[in-house]
KOLDRENLO-856164 format. One line per 3 residues: for each residue x, y, z of C-alpha. Coordinates in Angstrom, 2 decimals. Each point is the difference from the previous one (the first is absolute). Layout:
<sites>
X Y Z; ...
</sites>
This chain:
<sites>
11.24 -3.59 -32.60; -0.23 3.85 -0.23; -1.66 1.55 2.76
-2.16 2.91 -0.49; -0.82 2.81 2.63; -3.29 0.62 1.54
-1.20 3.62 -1.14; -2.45 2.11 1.75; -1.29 3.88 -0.47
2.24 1.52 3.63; 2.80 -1.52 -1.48; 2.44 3.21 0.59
-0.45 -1.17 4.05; 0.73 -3.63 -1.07; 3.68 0.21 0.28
0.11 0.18 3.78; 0.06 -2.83 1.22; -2.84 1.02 2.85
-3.75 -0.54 -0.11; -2.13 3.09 -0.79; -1.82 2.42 1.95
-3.61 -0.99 0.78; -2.11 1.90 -1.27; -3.44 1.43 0.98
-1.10 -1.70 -3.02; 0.85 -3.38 0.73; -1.25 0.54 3.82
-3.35 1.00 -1.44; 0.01 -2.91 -2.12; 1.03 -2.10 3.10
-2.93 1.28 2.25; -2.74 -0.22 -2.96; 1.42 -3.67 -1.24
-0.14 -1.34 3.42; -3.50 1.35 1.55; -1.73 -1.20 -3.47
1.72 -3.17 0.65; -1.37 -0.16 3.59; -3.70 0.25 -0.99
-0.16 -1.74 -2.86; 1.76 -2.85 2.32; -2.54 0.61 3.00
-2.93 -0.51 -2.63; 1.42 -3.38 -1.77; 0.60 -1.31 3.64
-2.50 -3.22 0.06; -2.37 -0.26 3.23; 1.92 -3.41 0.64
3.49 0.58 -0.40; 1.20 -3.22 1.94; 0.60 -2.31 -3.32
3.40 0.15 -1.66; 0.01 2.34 -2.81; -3.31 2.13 1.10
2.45 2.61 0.01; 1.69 0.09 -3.20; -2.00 2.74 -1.74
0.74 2.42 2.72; 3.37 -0.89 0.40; 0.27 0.68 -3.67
-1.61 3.17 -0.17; 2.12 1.28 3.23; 3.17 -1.18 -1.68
-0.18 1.55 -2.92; -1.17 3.61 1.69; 2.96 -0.14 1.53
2.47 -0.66 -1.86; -1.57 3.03 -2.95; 1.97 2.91 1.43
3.25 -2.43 0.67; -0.41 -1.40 -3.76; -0.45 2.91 -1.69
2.91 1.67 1.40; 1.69 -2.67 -1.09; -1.31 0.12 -4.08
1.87 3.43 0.45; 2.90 -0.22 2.24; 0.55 -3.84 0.82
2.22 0.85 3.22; -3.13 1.76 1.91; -0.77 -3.23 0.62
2.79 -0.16 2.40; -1.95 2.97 2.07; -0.62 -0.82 3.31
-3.96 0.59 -0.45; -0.04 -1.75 -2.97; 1.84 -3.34 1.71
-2.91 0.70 3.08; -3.01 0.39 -2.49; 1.53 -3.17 -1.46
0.26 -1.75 3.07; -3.00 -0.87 1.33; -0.33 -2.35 -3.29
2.42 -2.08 0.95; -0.31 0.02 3.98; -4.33 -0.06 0.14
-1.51 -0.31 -3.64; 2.48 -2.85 -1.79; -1.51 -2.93 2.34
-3.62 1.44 -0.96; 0.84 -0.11 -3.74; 1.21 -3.40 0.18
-3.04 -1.40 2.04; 2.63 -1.48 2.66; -2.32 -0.31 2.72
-3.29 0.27 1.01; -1.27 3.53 2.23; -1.24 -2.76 2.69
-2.68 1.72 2.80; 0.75 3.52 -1.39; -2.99 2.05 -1.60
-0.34 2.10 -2.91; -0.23 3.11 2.11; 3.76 -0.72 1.83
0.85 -0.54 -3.91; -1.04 3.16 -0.99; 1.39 1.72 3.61
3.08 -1.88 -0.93; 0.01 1.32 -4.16; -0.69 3.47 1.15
2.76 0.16 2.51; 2.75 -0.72 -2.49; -1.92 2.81 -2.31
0.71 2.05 3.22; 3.87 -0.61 0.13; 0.81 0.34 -3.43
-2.02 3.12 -0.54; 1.80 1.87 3.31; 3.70 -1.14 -1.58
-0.98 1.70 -3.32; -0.56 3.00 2.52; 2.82 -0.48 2.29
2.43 -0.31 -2.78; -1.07 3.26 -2.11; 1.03 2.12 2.76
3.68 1.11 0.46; 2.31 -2.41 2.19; 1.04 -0.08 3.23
3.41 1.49 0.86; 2.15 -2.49 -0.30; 2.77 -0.46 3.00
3.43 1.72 -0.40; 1.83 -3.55 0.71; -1.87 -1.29 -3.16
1.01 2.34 -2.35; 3.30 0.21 1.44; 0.00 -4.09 -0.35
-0.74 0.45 -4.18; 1.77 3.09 -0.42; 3.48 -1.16 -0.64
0.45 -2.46 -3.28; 2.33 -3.24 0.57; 2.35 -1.88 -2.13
-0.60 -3.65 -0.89; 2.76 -0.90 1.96; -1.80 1.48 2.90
-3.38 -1.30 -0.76; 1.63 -3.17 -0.04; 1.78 0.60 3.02
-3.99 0.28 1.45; -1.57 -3.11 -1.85; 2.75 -2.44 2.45
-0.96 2.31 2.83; -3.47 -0.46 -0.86; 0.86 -3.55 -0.12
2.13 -0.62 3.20; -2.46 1.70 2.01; -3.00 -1.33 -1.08
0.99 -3.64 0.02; 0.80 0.14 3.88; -3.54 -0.43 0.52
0.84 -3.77 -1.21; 3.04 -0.27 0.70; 0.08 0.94 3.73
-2.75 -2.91 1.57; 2.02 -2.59 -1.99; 3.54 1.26 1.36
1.17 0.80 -3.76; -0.06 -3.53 -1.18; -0.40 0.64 -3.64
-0.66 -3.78 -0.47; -2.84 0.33 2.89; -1.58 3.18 -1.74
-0.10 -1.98 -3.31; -1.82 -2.90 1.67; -2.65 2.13 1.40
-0.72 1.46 -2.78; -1.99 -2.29 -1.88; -1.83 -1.08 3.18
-3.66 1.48 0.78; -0.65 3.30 1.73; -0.09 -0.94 3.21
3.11 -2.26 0.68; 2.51 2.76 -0.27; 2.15 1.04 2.84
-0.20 3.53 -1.37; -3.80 -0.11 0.44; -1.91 1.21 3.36
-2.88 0.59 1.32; -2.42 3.01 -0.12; 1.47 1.38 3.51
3.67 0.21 -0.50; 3.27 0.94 1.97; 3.33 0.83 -0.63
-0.33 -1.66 -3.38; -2.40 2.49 -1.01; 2.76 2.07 -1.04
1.46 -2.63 -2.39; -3.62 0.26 -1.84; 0.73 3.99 -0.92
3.14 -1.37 -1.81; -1.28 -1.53 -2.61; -1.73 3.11 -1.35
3.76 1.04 -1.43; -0.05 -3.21 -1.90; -3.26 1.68 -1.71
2.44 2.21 -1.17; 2.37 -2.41 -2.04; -2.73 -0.38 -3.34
-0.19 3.67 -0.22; 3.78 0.14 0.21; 0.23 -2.29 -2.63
-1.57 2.13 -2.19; 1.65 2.87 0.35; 3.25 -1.63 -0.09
-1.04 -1.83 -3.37; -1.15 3.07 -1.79; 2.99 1.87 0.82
2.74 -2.53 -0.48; -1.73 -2.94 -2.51; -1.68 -3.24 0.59
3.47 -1.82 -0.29; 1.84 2.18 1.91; 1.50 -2.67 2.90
-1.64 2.65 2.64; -3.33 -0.42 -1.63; 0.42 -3.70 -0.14
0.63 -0.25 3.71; -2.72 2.18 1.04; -2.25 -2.32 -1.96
1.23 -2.86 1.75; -0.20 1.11 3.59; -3.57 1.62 -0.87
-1.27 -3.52 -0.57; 1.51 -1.45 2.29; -1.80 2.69 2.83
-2.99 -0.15 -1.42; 0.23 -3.55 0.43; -0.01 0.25 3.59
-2.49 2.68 0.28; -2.04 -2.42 -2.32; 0.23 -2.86 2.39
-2.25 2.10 2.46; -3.38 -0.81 -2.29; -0.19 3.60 0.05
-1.31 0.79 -3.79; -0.27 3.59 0.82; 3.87 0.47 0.39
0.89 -1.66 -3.20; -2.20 1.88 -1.36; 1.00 3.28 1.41
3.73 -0.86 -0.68; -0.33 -1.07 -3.72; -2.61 2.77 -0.19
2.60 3.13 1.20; 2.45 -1.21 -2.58; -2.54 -0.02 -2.77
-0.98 3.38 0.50; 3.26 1.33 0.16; 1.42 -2.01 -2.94
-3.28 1.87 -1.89; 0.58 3.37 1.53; 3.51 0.13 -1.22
-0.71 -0.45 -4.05; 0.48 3.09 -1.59; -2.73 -1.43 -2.70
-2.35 -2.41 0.85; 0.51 -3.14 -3.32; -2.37 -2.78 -0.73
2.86 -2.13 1.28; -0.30 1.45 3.31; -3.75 -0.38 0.32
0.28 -3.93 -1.12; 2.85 -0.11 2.46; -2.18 1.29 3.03
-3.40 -2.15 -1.31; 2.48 -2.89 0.32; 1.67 1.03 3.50
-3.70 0.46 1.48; -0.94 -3.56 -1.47; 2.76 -1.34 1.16
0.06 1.71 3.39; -4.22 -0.88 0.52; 0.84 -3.73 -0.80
2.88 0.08 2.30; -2.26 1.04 2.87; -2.29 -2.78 -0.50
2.35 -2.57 0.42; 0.96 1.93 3.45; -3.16 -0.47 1.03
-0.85 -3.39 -1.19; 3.32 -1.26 1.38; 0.71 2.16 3.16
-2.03 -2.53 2.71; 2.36 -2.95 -1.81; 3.36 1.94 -0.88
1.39 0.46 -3.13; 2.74 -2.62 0.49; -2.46 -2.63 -1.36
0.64 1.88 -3.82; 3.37 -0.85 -0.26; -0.25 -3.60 2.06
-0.27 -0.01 3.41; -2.38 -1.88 1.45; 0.11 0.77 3.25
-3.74 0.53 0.89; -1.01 2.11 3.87; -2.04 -2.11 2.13
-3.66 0.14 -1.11; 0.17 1.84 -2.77; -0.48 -1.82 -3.78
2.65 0.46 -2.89; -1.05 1.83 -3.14; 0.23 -2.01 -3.10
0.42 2.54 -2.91; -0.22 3.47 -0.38; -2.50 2.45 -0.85
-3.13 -2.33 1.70; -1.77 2.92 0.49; -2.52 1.31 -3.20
0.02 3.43 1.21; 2.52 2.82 0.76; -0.28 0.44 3.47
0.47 3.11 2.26; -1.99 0.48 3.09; -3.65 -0.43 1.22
0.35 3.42 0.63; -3.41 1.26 -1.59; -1.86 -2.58 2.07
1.56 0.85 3.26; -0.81 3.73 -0.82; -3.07 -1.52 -0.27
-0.28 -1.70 2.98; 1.59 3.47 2.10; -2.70 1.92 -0.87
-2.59 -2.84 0.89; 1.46 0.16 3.42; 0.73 3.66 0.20
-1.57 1.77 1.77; -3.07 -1.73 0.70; 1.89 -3.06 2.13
3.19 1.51 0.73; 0.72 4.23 0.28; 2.50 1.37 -2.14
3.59 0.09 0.55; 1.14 3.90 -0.11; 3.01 0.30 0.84
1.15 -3.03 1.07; 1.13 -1.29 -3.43; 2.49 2.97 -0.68
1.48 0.12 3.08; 0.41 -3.86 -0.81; 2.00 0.27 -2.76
1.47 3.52 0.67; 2.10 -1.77 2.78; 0.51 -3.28 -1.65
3.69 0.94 -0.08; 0.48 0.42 3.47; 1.82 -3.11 1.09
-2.24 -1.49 2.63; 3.22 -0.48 2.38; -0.68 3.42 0.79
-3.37 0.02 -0.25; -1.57 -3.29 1.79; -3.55 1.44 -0.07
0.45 1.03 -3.70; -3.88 -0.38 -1.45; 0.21 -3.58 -1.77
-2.87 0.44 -2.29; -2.76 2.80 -1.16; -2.55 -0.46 2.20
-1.98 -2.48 -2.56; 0.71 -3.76 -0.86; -1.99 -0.70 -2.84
1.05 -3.81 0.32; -0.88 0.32 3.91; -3.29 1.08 -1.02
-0.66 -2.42 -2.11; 0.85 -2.51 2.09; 2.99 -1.55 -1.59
3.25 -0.26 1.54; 4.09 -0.43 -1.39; -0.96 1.89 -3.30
0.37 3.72 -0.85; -1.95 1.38 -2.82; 0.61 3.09 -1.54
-2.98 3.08 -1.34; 2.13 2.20 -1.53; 0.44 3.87 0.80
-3.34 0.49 -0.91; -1.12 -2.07 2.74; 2.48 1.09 2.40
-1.44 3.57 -0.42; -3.66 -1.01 0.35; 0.79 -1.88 2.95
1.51 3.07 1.66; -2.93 2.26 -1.16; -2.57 -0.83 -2.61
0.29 1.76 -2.97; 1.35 3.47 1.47; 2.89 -2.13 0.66
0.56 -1.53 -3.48; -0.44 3.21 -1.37; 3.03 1.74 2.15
2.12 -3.22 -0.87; -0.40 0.38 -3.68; 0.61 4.15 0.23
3.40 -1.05 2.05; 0.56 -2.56 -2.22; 0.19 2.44 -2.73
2.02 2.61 1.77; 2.69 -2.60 0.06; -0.29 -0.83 -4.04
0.15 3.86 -0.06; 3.34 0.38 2.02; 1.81 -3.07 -1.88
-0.90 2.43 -3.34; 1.25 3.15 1.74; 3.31 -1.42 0.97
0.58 -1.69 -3.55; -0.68 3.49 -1.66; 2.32 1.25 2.18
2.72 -1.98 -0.54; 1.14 -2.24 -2.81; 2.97 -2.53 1.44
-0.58 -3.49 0.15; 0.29 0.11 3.53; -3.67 2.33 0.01
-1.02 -2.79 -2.54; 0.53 -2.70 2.37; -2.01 1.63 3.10
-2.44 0.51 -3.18; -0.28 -3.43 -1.01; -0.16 -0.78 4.15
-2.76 2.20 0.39; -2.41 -1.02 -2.17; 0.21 -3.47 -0.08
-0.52 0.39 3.84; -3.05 1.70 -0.88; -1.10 -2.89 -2.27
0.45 -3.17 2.52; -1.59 2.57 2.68; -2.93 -0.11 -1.37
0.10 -3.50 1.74; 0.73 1.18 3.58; 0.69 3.23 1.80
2.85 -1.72 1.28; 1.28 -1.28 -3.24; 0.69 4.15 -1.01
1.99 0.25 3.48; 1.99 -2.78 -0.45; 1.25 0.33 -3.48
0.63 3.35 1.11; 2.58 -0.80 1.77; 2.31 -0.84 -3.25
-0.34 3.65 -0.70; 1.66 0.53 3.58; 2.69 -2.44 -0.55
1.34 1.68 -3.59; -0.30 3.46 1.98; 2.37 -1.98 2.65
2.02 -1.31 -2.38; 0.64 2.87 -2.78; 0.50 2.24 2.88
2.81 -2.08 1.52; 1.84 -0.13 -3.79; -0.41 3.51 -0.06
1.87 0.25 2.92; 2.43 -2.10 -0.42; 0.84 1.28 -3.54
0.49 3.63 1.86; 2.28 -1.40 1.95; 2.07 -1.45 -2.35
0.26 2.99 -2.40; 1.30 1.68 3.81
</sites>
């Protein structure tokens, strides 16, 4: 079948394969889109909001304001979806409005005013990204560009891909004394029955956890290597294999949010690198997210049983029931995360006081091994479960409700502006340089942007991959010095 390529007016910038410049066009359309949105949400909001599906109109209506300025980029250069402020105006969709459109739960004690506190706080982010983002980046650090500034072979990119893999899969490895057969068994076992798991306050084996974020690396590597050297090529074809078989294990964790981030980094990059966007590439990325959102919700149907019982293990933990077929669940789960924002500002600040700075120093020092540390802060200052009175669950509000926590609105409104700095740096350094190696802290970037919308914390931590390719290309660099020597 003949495969025919997507045209649009800019196309004499359409042969780099880089997203465009934002432009104060599309910002203007951002900010306009999005506080329309916000009131016409706050005046659909019904006085009772607490019965599933009360808040599908708004939902709707906040949706679609913000995805205008993304989409209509899009009509004329498809890659600007792939913007950093584009993925965050997108994001709150998924992480706070999909549950809402689906009618997956019911807004239980909250009133319509925390609704509407709750609408006009994402209005809030979204609008201050558009803001951040127009204005020029950040300077970006001399041992980044250095990191992106040098092109490498295939051999050599291959040559990272096992490193990537070697590295990463001592996280597994290690607690079950390399037993390969002992890994495998684990594998399909649930979440909390692995020797490689641990508690919240760790030790020594907290430094086996920052491992794994090189085996984040190995999809991305995949890509690069199959673009370069062909989907057959035997280097491709092992890459492939020890990509699954990593993601695997960092599957095993019930952790949707790294699957996602790991299949996500590769998907941007595989779409970055087209010279011309086809139809065949669009179908192939509809497919990959369809395939990639159903893949989550078996993770999360199946992560309290382990996925071992899919392929015919019965073994069943202690007090916990088998699943009997996949896909029980009528809706596409994420998060509760628009009713816990919900719930934050209920509580905030007229039972408990706001946060401040408690929460970033939280997760500003997260990497600080707590060997070294003992009286390392274990939490932000608020438990919304402890609150609530419920105990051995975590629940998650998203960054939105993170930032209110710490301070109202002034604080979701300095989030979103940083927020949008970042998306504004990833653009400068990808105008700046063209290798794949800039493409890959690219693709890093912003899809670290997207699952932070969920957490603060998530931004940090995925983050770190962007560390561990500076590591890593910097050490090949070297050593291919020293050989030339």
């Amino acid at each position: 079948m003949q495969s025919f390529p997507i045209h649009w007016p800019e196309s004499r910038v359409a042969v780099a394969a880089i997203t465009p410049t934002l432009t104060m066009r599309s910002t203007l359309l951002g900010i306009l889109s999005t506080g329309i949105a916000t009131t016409l949400s706050l005046l659909l909001i019904p006085d009772n909001p607490a019965r599933e599906g009360a808040l599908f109109y708004p939902a709707l209506i906040m949706s679609a304001g913000l995805a205008a300025a993304p989409i209509t980029d899009a009509f004329r250069y498809p890659k600007a979806l792939l913007r950093g402020e584009s993925l965050l105006a997108l994001a709150p969709i998924y992480w706070l409005l999909l549950d809402l459109l689906q009618g997956v739960y019911a807004m239980e004690d909250i009133t319509a005013d925390q609704v509407r506190q709750a609408f006009l706080g994402i209005g809030i982010f979204v609008t201050m990204v558009w803001l951040g983002a127009i204005r020029r980046s950040w300077r970006i650090p001399q041992v980044v560009i250095s990191s992106v500034s040098q092109e490498f072979s295939v051999n050599t990119y291959f040559a990272l891909a096992v490193a990537c893999f070697l590295i990463g899969m001592l996280n597994f490895a290690v607690p079950c004394n390399f037993n390969v057969f002992e890994m495998v068994h684990y594998l399909g076992q649930e979440r909390w029955a692995v020797p490689w798991g641990r508690g919240q306050l760790g030790g020594w084996d907290a430094f086996l956890d920052h491992l794994q974020y090189f085996g984040y690396l190995l999809p991305v590597l995949t890509v690069v290597i199959g673009r370069r050297a062909g989907v057959r090529n035997p280097r491709t074809i092992i890459c492939v294999a020890i990509s699954i078989a990593i993601t695997l294990f960092l599957a095993q964790s019930g952790s949707r949010r790294v699957v996602g981030v790991v299949a996500g980094m590769a998907l941007i990059l595989w779409i970055l690198d087209q010279q011309r966007l086809r139809i065949k590439h669009l179908l192939v990325s509809l497919c990959a997210i369809g395939v990639l959102l159903l893949a989550l919700q078996v993770m999360l149907e199946y992560r309290n049983v382990g996925l071992g019982v899919l392929v015919g293990n019965k073994e069943v933990v202690s007090g916990r029931t088998e699943k009997q077929q996949i896909l029980e669940e009528q809706h596409l789960r994420v998060d509760d995360n628009f009713y816990r924002l919900c719930q934050i500002i209920q509580l905030i600040p007229d039972s408990y006081p706001f946060v401040y700075h408690k929460y970033l120093v939280y997760v500003i020092v997260r990497p600080v091994p707590r060997v070294f540390w003992p009286g390392k802060p274990v939490d932000a200052g608020f438990d919304l479960p402890t609150a609530l009175g419920v105990q051995g669950v975590s629940y998650s509000y998203s960054v939105i409700g993170e930032l209110y926590m710490s301070l109202g609105f002034i604080g979701i409104a300095l989030g979103g502006w940083f927020y949008g700095r970042v998306a504004s740096t990833a653009s400068g350094l990808l105008a700046r340089s063209r290798t794949q190696g800039a493409l890959v802290i690219y693709s890093i970037v912003v899809m670290a942007l997207f699952s932070g919308m969920r957490s603060i914390l998530e931004l940090i931590l995925v983050s770190y991959v962007v560390l561990a390719w500076v590591g890593l290309s910097h050490l090949f660099i070297k050593l291919r010095h020293v050989r030339v020597r």
